[in-house]
Each structure stands twice: as C-alpha cells, then as structure tokens.
Backbone bond lengths (Angstrom), bond angles and torsions (degrees), N, CA, C in turn:
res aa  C-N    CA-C-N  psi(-1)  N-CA   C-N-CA  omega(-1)  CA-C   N-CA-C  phi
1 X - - - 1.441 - - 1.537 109.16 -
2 X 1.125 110.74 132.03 1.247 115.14 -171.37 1.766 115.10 -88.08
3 X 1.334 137.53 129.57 0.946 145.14 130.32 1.533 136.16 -3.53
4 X 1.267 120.40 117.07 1.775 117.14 179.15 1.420 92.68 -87.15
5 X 0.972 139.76 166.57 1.728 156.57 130.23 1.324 105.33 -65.58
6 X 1.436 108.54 118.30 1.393 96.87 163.27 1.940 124.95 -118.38
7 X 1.084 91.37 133.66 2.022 97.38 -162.32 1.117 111.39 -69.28
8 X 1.473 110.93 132.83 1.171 116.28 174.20 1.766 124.72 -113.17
9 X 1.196 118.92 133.27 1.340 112.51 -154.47 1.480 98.31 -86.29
10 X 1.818 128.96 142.28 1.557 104.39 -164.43 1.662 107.24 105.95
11 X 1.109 118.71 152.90 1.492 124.08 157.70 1.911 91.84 -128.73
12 X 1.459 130.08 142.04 1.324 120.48 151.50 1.238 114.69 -75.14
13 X 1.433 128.83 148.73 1.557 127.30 -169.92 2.182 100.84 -97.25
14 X 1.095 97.22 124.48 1.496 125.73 168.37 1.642 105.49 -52.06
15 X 1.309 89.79 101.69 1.528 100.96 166.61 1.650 132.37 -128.40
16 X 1.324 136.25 145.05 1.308 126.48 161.03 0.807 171.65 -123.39
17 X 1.583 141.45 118.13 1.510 136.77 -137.82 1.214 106.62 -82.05
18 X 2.106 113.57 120.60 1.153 124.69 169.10 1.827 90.99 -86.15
19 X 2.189 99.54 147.68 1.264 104.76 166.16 1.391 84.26 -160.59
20 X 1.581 101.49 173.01 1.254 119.21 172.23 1.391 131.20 -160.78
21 X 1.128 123.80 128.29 1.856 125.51 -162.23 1.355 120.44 -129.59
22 X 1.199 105.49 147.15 1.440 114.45 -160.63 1.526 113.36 -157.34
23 X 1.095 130.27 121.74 1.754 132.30 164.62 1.061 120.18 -79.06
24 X 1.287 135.86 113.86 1.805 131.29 152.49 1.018 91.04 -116.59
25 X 1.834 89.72 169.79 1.600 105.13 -169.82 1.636 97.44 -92.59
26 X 1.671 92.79 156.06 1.656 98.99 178.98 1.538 115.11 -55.47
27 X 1.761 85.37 141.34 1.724 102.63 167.29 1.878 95.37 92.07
28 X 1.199 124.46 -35.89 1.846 123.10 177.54 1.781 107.49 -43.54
29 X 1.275 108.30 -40.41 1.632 96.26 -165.83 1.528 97.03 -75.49
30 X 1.742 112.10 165.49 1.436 109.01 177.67 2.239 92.05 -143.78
31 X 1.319 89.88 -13.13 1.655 86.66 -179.24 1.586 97.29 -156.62
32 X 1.508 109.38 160.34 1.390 127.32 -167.36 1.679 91.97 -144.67
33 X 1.432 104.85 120.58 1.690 114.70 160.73 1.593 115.07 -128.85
34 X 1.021 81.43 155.14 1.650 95.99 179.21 1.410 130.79 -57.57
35 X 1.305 138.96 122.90 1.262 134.92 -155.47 1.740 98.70 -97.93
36 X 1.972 103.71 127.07 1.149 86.80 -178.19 1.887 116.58 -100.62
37 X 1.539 100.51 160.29 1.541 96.78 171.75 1.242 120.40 -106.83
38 X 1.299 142.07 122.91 1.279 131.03 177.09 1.784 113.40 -81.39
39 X 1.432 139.56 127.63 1.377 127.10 174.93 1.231 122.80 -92.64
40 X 1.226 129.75 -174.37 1.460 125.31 -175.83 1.596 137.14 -81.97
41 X 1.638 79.11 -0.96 2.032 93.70 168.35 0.937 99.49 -124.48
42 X 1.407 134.46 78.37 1.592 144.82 161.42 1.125 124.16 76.99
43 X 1.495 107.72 -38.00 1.728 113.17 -155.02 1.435 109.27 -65.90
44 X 1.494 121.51 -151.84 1.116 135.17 146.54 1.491 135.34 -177.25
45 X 1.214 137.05 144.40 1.247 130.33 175.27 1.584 130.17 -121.17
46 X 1.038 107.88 -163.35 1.824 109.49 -174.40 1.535 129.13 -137.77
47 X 0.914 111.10 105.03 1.452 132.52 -161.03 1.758 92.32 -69.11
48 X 1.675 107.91 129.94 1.350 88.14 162.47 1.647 120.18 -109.23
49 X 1.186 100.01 160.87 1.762 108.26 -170.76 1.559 96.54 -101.09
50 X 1.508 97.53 152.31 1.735 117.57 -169.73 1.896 92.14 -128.67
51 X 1.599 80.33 159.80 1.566 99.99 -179.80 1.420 109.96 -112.69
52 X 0.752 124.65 162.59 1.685 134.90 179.22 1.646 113.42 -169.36
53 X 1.342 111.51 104.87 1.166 130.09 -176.52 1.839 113.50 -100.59
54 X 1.260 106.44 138.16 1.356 95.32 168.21 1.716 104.77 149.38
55 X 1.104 123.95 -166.27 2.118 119.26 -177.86 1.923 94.56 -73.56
56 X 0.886 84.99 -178.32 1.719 100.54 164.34 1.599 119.73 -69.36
57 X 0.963 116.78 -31.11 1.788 125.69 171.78 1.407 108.83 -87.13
58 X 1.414 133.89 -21.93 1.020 126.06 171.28 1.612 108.21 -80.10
59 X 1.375 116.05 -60.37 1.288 126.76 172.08 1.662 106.83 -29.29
60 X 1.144 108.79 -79.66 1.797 108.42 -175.40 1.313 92.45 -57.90
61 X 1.283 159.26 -37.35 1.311 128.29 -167.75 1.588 121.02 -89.31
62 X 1.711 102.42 -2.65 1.699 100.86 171.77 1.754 92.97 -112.03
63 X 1.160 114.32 -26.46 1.956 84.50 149.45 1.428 148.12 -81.07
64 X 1.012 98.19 11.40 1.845 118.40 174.38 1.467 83.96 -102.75
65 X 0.747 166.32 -106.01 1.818 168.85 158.20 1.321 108.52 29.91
66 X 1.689 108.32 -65.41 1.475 105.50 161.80 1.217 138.95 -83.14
67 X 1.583 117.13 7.53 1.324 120.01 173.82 1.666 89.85 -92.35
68 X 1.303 131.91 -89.76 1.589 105.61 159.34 1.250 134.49 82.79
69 X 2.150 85.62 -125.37 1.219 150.24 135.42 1.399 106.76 -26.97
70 X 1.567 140.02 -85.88 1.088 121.07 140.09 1.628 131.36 25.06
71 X 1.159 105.81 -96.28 1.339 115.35 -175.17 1.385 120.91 -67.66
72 X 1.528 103.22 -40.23 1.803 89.77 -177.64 1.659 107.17 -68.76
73 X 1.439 117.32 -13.63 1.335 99.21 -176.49 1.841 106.26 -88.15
74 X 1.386 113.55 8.22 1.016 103.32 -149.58 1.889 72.62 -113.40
75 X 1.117 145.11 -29.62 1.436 151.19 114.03 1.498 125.23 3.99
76 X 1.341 102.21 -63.41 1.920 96.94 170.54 1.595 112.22 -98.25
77 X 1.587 114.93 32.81 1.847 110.15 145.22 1.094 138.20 -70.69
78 X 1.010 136.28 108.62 1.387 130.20 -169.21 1.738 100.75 -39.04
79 X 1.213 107.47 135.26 1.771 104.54 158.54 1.306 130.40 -77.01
C-alpha cells in the first residue's frame, strides 16, 4: 500500500548537537572547563561541560533527565 506525502508548510532548519562523555572513577576530577567550538565564519564559542556523579543507574538516569530537560527548554524558544 502505498503512502500519501504529506506537506509541510516551512522547512525546519538542520542543526547539530555537540556532546561529549566520559567515565572516571569517583573523586579523580578536580576542575571542569568549557569545551570550545570554533564555527564556520571565524568566530567561536564554549560549550559548557556538566558533572554527574553517582553508580551507573544513577548516572544514566540523571542523564536521560537532562537530556529531557534539554529539549523542552530547547522547545519553548521562540523560533
């Protein structure tokens, strides 16, 4: 059975999420800096990095929380 297309008025604009993950064992970190991005017209900025401490089930379950979290705020921006 074949498929309709259905039109959408609008294109959404293509964007992409820098992240980055990593395990050490508790208590190893002593400082957290900001990871920078450079873009494609010269500039650049700085991503900041988060900590999350805790077992492996805690960890994935307060980063599913903040990925999320994440989005709905990233949801009520004006376009």
């Amino acid at each position: 059975m074949r498929r309709k297309l259905k039109l959408v008025k609008g294109k959404q604009p293509r964007t992409a999420l820098v992240y980055g993950m990593r395990i050490f064992a508790a208590g190893e970190i002593t400082e957290i800096e900001a990871a920078r991005v450079s873009f494609s017209d010269g500039t650049s900025g700085r991503i900041t990095m988060h900590l999350i401490e805790g077992t492996r089930a805690q960890i994935r379950r307060q980063l599913m929380q903040s990925v999320d979290a994440f989005f709905e705020l990233l949801d009520q921006e004006p376009s």
